[in-house]
ChimeraX commands (.cxc) that place a marker at each C-alpha (Angstrom):
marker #1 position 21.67,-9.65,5.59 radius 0.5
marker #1 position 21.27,-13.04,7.46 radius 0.5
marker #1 position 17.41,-12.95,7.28 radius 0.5
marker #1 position 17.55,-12.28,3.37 radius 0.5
marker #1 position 20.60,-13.99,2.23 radius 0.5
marker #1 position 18.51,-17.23,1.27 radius 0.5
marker #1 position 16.06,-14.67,-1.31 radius 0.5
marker #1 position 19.58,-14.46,-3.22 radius 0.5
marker #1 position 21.14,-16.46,-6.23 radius 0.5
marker #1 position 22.50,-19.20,-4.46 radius 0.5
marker #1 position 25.55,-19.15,-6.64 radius 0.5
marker #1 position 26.06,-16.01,-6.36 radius 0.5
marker #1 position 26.22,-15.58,-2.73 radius 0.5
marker #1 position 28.77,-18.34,-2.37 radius 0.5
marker #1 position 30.96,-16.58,-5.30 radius 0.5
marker #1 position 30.74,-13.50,-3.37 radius 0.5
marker #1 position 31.27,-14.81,0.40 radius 0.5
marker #1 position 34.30,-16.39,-0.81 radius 0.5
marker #1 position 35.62,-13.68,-2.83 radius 0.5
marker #1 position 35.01,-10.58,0.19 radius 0.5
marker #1 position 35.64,-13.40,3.12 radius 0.5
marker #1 position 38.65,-13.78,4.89 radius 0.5
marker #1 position 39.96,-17.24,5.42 radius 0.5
marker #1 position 38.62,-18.44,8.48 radius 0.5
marker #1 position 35.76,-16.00,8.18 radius 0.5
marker #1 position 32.14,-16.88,8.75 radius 0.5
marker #1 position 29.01,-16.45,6.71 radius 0.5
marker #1 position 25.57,-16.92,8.93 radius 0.5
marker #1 position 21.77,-17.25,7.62 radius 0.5
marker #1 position 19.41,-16.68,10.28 radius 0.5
marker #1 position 15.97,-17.28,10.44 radius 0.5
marker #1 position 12.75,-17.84,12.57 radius 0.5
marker #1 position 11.83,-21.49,12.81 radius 0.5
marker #1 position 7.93,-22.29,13.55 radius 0.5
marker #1 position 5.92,-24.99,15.18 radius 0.5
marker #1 position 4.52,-26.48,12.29 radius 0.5
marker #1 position 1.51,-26.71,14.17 radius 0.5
marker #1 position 1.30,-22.99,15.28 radius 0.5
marker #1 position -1.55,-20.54,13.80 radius 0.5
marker #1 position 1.48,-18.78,12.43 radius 0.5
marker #1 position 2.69,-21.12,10.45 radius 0.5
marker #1 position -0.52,-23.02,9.48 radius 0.5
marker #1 position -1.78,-19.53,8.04 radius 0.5
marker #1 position 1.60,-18.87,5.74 radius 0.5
marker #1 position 1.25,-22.73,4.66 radius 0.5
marker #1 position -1.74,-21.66,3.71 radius 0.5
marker #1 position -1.03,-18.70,2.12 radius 0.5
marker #1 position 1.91,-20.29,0.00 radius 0.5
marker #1 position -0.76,-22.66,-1.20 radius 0.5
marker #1 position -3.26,-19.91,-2.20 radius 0.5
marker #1 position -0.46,-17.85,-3.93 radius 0.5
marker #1 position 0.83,-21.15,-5.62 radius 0.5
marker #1 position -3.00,-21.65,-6.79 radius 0.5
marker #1 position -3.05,-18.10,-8.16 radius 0.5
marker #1 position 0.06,-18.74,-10.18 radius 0.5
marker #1 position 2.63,-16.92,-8.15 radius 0.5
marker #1 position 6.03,-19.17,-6.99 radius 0.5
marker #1 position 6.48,-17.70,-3.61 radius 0.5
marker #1 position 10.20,-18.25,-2.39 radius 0.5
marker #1 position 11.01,-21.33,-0.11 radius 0.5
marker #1 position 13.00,-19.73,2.96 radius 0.5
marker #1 position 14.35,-22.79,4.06 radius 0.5
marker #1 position 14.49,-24.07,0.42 radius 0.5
marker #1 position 16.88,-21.17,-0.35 radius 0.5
marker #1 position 18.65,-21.48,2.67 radius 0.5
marker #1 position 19.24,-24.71,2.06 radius 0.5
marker #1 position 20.57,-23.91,-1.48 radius 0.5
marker #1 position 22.99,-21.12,-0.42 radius 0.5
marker #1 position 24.98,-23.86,2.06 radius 0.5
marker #1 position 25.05,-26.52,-0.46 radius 0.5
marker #1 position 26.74,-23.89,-2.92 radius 0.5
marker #1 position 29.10,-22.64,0.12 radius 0.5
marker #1 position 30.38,-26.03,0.80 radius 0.5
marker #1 position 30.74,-26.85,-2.98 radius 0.5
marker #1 position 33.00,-23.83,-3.01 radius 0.5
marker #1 position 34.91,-25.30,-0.14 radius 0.5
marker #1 position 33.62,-23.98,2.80 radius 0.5
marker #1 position 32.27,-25.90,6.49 radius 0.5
marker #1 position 29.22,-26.27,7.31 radius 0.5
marker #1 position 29.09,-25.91,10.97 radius 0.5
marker #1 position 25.87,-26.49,12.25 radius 0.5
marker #1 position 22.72,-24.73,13.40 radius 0.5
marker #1 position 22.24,-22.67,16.11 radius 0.5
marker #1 position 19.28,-21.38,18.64 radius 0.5
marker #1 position 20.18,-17.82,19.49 radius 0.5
marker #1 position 16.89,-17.14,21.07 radius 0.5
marker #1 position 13.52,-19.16,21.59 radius 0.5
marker #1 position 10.05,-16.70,22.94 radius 0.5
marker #1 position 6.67,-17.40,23.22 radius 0.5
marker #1 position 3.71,-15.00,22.89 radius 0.5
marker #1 position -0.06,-15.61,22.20 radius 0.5
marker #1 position -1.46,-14.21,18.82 radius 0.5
marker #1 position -4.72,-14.00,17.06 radius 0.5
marker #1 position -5.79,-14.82,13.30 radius 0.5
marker #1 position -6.73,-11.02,13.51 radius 0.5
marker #1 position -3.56,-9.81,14.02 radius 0.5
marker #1 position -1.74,-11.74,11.47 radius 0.5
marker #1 position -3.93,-11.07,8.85 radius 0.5
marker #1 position -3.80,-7.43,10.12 radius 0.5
marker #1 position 0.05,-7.74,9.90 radius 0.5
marker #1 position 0.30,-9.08,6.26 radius 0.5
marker #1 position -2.25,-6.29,5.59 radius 0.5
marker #1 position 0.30,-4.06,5.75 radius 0.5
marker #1 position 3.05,-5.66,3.61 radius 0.5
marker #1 position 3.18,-5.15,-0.27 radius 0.5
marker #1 position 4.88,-8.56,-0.50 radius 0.5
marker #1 position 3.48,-12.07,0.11 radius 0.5
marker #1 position 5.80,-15.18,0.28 radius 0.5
marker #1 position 8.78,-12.88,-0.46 radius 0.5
marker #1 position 7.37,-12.14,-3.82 radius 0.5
marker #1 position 5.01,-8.80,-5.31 radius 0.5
marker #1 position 1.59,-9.56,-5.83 radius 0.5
marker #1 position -0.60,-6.87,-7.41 radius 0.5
marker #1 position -3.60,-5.78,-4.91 radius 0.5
marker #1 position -6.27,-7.70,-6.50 radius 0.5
marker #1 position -4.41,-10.94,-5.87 radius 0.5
marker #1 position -3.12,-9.91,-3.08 radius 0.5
marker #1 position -6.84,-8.40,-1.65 radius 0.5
marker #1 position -8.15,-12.04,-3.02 radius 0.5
marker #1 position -5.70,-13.91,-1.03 radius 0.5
marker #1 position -6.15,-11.84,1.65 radius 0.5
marker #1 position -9.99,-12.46,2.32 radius 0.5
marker #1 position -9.72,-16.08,1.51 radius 0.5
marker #1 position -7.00,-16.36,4.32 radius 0.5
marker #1 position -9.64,-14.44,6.34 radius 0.5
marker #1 position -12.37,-16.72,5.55 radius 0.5
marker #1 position -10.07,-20.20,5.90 radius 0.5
marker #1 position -9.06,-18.76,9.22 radius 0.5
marker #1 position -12.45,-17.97,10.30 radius 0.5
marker #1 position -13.36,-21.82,9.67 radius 0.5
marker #1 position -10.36,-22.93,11.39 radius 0.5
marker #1 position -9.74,-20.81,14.38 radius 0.5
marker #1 position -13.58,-19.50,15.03 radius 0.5
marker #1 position -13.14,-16.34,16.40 radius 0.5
marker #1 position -10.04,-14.66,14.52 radius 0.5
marker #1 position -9.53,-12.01,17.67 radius 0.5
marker #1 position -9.29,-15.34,19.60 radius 0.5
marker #1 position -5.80,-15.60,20.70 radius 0.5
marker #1 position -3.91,-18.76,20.18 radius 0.5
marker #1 position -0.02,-19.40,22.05 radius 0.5
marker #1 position 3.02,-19.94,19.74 radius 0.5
marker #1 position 6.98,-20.54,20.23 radius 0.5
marker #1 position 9.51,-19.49,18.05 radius 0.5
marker #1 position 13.33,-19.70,17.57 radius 0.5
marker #1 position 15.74,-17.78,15.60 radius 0.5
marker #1 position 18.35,-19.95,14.17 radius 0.5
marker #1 position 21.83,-19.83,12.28 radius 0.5
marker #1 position 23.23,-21.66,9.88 radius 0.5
marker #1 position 26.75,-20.96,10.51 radius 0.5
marker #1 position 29.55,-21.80,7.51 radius 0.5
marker #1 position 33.27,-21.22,7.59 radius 0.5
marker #1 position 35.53,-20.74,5.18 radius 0.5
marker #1 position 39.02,-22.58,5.72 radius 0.5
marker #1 position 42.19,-21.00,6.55 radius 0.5
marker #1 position 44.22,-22.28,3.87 radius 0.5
marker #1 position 42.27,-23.33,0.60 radius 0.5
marker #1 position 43.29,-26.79,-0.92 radius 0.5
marker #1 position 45.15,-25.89,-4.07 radius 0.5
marker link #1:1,2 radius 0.2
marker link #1:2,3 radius 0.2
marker link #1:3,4 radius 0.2
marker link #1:4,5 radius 0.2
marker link #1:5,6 radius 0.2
marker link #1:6,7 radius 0.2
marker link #1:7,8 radius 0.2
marker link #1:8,9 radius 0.2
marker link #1:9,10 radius 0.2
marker link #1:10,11 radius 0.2
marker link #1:11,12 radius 0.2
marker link #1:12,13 radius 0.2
marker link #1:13,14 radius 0.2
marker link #1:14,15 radius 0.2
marker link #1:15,16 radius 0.2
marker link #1:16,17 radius 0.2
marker link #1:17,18 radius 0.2
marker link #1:18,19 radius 0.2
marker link #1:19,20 radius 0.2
marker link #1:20,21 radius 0.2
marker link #1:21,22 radius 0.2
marker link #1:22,23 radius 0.2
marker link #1:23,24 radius 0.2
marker link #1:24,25 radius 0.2
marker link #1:25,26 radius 0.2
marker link #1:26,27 radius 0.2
marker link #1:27,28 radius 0.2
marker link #1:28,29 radius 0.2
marker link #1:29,30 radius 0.2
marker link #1:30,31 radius 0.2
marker link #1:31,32 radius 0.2
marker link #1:32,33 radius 0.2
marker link #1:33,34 radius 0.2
marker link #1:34,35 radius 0.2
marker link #1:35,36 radius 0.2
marker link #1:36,37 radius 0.2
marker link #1:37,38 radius 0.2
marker link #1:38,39 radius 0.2
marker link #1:39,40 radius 0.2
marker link #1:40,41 radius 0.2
marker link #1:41,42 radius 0.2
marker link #1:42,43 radius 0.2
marker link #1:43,44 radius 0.2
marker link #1:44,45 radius 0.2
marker link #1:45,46 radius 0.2
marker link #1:46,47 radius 0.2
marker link #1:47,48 radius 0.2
marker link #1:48,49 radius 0.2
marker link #1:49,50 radius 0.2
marker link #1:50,51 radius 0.2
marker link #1:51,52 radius 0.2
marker link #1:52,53 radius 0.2
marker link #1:53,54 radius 0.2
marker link #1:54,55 radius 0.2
marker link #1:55,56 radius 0.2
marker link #1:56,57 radius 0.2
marker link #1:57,58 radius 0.2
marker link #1:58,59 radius 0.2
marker link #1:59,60 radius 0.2
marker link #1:60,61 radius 0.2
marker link #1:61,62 radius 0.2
marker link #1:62,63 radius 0.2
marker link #1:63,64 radius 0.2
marker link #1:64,65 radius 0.2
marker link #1:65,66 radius 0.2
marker link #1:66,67 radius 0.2
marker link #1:67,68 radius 0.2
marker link #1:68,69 radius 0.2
marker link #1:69,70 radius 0.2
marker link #1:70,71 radius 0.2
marker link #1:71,72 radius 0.2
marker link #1:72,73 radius 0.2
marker link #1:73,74 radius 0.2
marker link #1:74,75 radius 0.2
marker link #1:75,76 radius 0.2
marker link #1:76,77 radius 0.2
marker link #1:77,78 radius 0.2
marker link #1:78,79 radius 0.2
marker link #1:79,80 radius 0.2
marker link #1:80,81 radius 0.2
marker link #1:81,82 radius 0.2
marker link #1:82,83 radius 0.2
marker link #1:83,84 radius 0.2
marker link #1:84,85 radius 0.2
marker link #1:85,86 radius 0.2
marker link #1:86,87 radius 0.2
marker link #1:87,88 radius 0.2
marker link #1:88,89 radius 0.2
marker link #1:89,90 radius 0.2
marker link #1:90,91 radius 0.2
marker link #1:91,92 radius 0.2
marker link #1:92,93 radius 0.2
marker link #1:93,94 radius 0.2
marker link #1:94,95 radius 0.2
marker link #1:95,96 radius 0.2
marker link #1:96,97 radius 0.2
marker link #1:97,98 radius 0.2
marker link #1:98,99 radius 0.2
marker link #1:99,100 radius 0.2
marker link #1:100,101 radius 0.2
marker link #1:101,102 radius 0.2
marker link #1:102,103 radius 0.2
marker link #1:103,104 radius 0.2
marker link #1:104,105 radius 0.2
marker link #1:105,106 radius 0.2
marker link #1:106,107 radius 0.2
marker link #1:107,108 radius 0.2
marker link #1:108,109 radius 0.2
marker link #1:109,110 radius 0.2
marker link #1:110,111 radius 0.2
marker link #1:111,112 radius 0.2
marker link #1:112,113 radius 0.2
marker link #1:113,114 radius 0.2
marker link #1:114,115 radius 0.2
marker link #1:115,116 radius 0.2
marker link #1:116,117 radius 0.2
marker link #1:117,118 radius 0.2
marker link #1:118,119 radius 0.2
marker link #1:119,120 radius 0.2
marker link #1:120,121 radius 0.2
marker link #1:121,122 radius 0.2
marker link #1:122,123 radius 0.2
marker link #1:123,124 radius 0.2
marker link #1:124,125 radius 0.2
marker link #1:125,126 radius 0.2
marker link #1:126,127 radius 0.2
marker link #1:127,128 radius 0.2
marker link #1:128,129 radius 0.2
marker link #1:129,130 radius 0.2
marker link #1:130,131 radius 0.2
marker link #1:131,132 radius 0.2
marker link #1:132,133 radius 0.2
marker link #1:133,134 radius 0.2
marker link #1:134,135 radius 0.2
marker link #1:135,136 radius 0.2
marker link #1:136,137 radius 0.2
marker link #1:137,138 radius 0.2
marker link #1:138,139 radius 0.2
marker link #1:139,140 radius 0.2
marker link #1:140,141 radius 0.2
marker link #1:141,142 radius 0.2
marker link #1:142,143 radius 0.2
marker link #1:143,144 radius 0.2
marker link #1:144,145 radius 0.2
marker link #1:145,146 radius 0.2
marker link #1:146,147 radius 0.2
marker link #1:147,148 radius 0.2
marker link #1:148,149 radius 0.2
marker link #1:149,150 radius 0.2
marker link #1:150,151 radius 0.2
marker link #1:151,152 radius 0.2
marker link #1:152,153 radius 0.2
marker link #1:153,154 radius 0.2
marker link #1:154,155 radius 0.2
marker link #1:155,156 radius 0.2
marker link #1:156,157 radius 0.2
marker link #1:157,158 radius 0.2
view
């Protein structure tokens, strides 16, 4: 639940973390953090923009993340800090991306219906094809999962 906690109601998830949670309990968000220059994450900018233009809000991960900790520590809980649990690095091509996200029936965390999402598709393909030259061309990238970890206090203030 880490890796989708921030698609939630924000207000929700704090009234239910501190309802189920044990004082002194933990709630952690994880996710995969991105050099903003990577292919990676220059072809998802791109394809929030291209959902965005077709009319379609695609969800903000670290947006919502975000969100859900500012509601926790409204509710009374700590935030205490982000951490690296893992870094890799790997090479990748526009190819296999796009061949990736071919496979998905969601885009930005959000449906699309296939002509949108075939549109979107093939002007990823073409933007990358600009960009990057050959898309089986592959191109290094480092990533990190994180948490955000929050604790709820032993003894509530009254």
């Amino acid at each position: 639940a880490s890796r989708v906690i921030h698609l939630l109601d924000p207000e929700h998830v704090a009234r239910e973390a501190t309802r189920v949670c044990r004082p002194g309990g933990h709630v952690m968000l994880g996710r995969v953090n991105r050099d903003p220059d990577s292919l990676k994450e220059r072809l998802r900018q791109r394809r929030q923009h291209l959902l965005r233009e077709a009319g379609i809000q695609p969800r903000q991960g670290e947006a919502g993340s975000r969100l859900v900790i500012a509601r926790l520590v409204h509710a009374g809980w700590r935030d205490q800090g982000r951490q690296t649990v893992a870094t890799w690095t790997d090479d990748i091509s526009a190819g296999q991306i796009l061949a990736e996200w071919e496979t998905l029936s969601r885009m930005g965390s959000v449906e699309v219906d296939d002509i949108t999402r075939e549109q979107i598709l093939g002007d990823l393909r073409g933007w990358a094809a600009r960009e990057c030259g050959d898309l089986d061309r592959p191109w290094p990238y480092r990533e990190q999962f994180v948490m955000d970890i929050m604790q709820l206090p032993e003894r509530r203030n009254a």
